[in-house]
Legacy VTK file of the C-alpha trace (Angstrom):
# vtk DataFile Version 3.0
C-alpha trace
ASCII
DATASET POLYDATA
POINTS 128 float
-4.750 5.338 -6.559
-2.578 8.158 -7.157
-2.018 10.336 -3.978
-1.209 14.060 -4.589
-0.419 16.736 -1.169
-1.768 20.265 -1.962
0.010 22.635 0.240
-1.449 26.173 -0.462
-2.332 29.016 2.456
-5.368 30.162 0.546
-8.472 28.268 1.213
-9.891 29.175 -2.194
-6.719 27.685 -4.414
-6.450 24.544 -2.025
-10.323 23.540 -2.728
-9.954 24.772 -6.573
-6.925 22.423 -6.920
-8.795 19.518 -5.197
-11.366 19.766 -7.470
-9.695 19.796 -10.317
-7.246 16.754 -9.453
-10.366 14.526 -7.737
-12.092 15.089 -10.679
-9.197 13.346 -12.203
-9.343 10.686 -10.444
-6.537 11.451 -7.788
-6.817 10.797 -3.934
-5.640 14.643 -2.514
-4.689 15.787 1.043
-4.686 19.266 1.452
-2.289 21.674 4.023
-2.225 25.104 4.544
1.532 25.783 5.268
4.761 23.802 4.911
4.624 23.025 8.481
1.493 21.015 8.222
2.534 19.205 4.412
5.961 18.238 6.160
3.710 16.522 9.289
1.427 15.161 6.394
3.823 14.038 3.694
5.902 12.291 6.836
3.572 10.598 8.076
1.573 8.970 4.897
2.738 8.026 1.307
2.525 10.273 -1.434
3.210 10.278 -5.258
3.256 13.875 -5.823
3.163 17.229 -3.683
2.022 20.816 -5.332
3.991 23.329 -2.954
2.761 26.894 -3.309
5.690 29.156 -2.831
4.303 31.685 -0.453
2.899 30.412 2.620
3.210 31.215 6.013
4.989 29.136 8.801
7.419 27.748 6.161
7.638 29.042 2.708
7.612 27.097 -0.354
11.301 27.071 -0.834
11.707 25.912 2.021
9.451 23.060 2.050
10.956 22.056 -1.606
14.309 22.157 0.100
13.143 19.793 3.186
11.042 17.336 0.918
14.054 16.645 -1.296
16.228 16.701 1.621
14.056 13.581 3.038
13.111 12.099 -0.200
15.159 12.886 -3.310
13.233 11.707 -5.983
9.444 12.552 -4.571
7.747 14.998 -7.434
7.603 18.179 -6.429
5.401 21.000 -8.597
5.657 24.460 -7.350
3.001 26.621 -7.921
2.667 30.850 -7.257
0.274 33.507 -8.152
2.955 36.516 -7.299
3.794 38.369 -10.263
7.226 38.915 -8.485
7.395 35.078 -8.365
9.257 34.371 -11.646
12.557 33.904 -10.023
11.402 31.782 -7.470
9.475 29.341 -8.905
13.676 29.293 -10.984
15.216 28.454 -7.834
12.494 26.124 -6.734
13.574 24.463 -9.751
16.959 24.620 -9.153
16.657 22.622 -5.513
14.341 19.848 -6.908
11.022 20.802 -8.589
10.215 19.046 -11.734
7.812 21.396 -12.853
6.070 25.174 -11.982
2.791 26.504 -12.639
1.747 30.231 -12.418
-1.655 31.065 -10.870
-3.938 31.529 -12.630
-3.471 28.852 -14.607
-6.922 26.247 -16.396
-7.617 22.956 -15.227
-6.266 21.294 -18.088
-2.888 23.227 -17.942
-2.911 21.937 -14.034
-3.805 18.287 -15.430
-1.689 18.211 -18.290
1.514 19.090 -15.989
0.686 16.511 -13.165
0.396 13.932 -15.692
3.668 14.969 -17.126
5.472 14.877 -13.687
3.658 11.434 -13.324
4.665 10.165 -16.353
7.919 8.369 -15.602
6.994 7.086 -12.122
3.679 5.541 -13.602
6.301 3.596 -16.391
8.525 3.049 -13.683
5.512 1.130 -11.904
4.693 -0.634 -14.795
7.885 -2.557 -15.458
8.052 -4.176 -11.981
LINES 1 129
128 0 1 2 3 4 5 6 7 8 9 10 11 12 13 14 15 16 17 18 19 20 21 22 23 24 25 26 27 28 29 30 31 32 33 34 35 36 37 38 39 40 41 42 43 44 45 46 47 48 49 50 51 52 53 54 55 56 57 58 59 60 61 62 63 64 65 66 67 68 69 70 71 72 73 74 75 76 77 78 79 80 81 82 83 84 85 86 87 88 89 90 91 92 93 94 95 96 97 98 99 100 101 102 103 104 105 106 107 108 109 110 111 112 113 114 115 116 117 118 119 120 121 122 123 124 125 126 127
């Protein structure tokens, strides 16, 4: 089964993304800061992580940074509700997200871009 981290400081967003993804079908830890998704994504295997940009403890970019620092190809998605966010969720692309989602977004917008993010690792899987 697919395992996705949700790292999000609101309680509300963490549970709605849950939802949405176990409804899905996918296996989902959730953290409320990059502090705790670091300790989470260290100690367990993971195929994806959705890193909301502003959290407290350690920020998004941050996180994005130290994920890809550990693991270079592990999918990252960043996700952010702030309108100010626009350039961010830029430069999380620019150290190693493969995708970014704006709150509020609809389930099947969050669905369709996991999948897509999935995609080649799911191939990749396939052919061994």
């Amino acid at each position: 089964m697919t395992r996705i981290l949700v790292m999000d400081d609101e309680a509300d967003a963490r549970m709605f993304i849950k939802d949405i993804l176990e409804s899905a079908g996918y296996e989902v830890a959730l953290a409320a800061d990059g502090v705790e998704g670091v300790r989470q994504f260290r100690a367990a295997r993971f195929d994806l992580a959705l890193v909301d940009l502003f959290m407290p403890n350690r920020e998004g970019l941050e996180t994005i940074k130290e994920l890809k620092q550990e693991s270079p190809d592990f999918p990252i998605i960043a996700v952010s509700g702030d309108s100010c966010a626009l350039p961010l969720l830029s430069i999380a692309q620019r150290l190693g997200a493969a995708e970014v989602v704006q709150k509020p977004f609809l389930p099947e917008e969050l669905l369709e871009t996991v999948k897509h993010v999935l995609e080649p690792k799911n191939r990749q899987k396939a052919e061994s």
